[in-house]
C-alpha positions as CSV (number, residue, x, y, z in Angstrom):
1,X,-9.4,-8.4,1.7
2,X,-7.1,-7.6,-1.7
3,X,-6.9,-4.1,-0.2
4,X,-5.6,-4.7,3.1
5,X,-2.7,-6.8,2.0
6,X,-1.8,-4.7,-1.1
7,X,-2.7,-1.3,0.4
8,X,-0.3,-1.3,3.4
9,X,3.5,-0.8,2.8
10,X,4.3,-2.4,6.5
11,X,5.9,-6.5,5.0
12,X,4.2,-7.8,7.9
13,X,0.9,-7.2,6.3
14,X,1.8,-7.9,2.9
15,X,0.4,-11.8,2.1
16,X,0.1,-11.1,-1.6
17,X,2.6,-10.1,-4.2
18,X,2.4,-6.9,-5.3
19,X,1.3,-7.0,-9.2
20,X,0.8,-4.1,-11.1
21,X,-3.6,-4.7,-10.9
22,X,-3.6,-4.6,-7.1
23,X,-1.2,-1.6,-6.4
24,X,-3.4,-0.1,-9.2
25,X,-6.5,-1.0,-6.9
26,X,-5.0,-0.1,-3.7
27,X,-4.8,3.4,-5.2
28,X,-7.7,3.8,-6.8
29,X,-9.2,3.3,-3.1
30,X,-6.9,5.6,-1.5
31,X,-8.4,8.2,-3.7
32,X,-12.1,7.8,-3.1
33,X,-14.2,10.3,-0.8
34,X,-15.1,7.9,2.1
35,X,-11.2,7.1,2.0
36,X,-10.2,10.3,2.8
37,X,-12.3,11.0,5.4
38,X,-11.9,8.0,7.4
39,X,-7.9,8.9,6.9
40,X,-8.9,12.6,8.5
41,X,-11.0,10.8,11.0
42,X,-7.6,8.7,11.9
43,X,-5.9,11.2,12.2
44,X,-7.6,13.4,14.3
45,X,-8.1,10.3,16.9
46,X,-4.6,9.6,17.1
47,X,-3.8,13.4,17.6
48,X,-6.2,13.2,20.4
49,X,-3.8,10.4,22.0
50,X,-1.0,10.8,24.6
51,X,2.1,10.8,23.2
Protein backbone atom coordinates (compact mmCIF):
# COMPACT_ATOMS: atom_id res chain seq x y z
CA UNK A 1 0.00 0.00 0.00
CA UNK A 2 3.31 2.42 0.81
CA UNK A 3 4.07 1.89 -2.83
CA UNK A 4 1.04 2.98 -4.54
CA UNK A 5 0.75 6.26 -2.76
CA UNK A 6 4.54 7.12 -2.91
CA UNK A 7 5.23 5.45 -6.31
CA UNK A 8 2.78 7.52 -8.48
CA UNK A 9 3.64 11.22 -9.28
CA UNK A 10 -0.28 11.97 -10.22
CA UNK A 11 -1.33 14.32 -6.44
CA UNK A 12 -4.49 12.70 -6.63
CA UNK A 13 -2.91 9.45 -5.64
CA UNK A 14 -0.49 10.78 -3.30
CA UNK A 15 -2.11 10.18 0.53
CA UNK A 16 1.38 10.18 2.15
CA UNK A 17 4.09 12.71 2.32
CA UNK A 18 6.84 12.03 0.43
CA UNK A 19 9.96 11.34 2.84
CA UNK A 20 13.19 10.57 1.72
CA UNK A 21 12.60 6.28 2.98
CA UNK A 22 9.53 5.88 0.70
CA UNK A 23 10.68 7.67 -2.58
CA UNK A 24 13.82 5.52 -1.70
CA UNK A 25 11.36 2.46 -1.70
CA UNK A 26 9.25 3.45 -4.54
CA UNK A 27 12.45 3.15 -6.53
CA UNK A 28 13.97 0.43 -5.36
CA UNK A 29 10.65 -1.38 -6.70
CA UNK A 30 10.66 0.32 -9.86
CA UNK A 31 13.92 -1.38 -10.45
CA UNK A 32 13.16 -4.97 -9.78
CA UNK A 33 12.63 -7.68 -12.61
CA UNK A 34 8.88 -8.44 -12.18
CA UNK A 35 8.57 -4.51 -12.20
CA UNK A 36 9.74 -4.17 -15.42
CA UNK A 37 7.98 -6.60 -17.07
CA UNK A 38 4.65 -5.83 -15.86
CA UNK A 39 5.62 -2.02 -17.11
CA UNK A 40 6.34 -3.82 -20.77
CA UNK A 41 3.29 -5.83 -20.30
CA UNK A 42 1.39 -2.23 -19.78
CA UNK A 43 2.60 -1.04 -22.31
CA UNK A 44 2.10 -3.24 -24.97
CA UNK A 45 -1.81 -3.46 -23.78
CA UNK A 46 -2.31 0.05 -24.00
CA UNK A 47 -0.54 0.13 -27.51
CA UNK A 48 -2.97 -2.48 -28.45
CA UNK A 49 -5.84 0.22 -27.61
CA UNK A 50 -7.72 2.68 -29.90
CA UNK A 51 -6.51 5.86 -29.78
Amino acid sequence: MVLCNVGFNNPTYLLLEPRPAFVAFAERHQQRPAARRADEIDEALLAQQPS
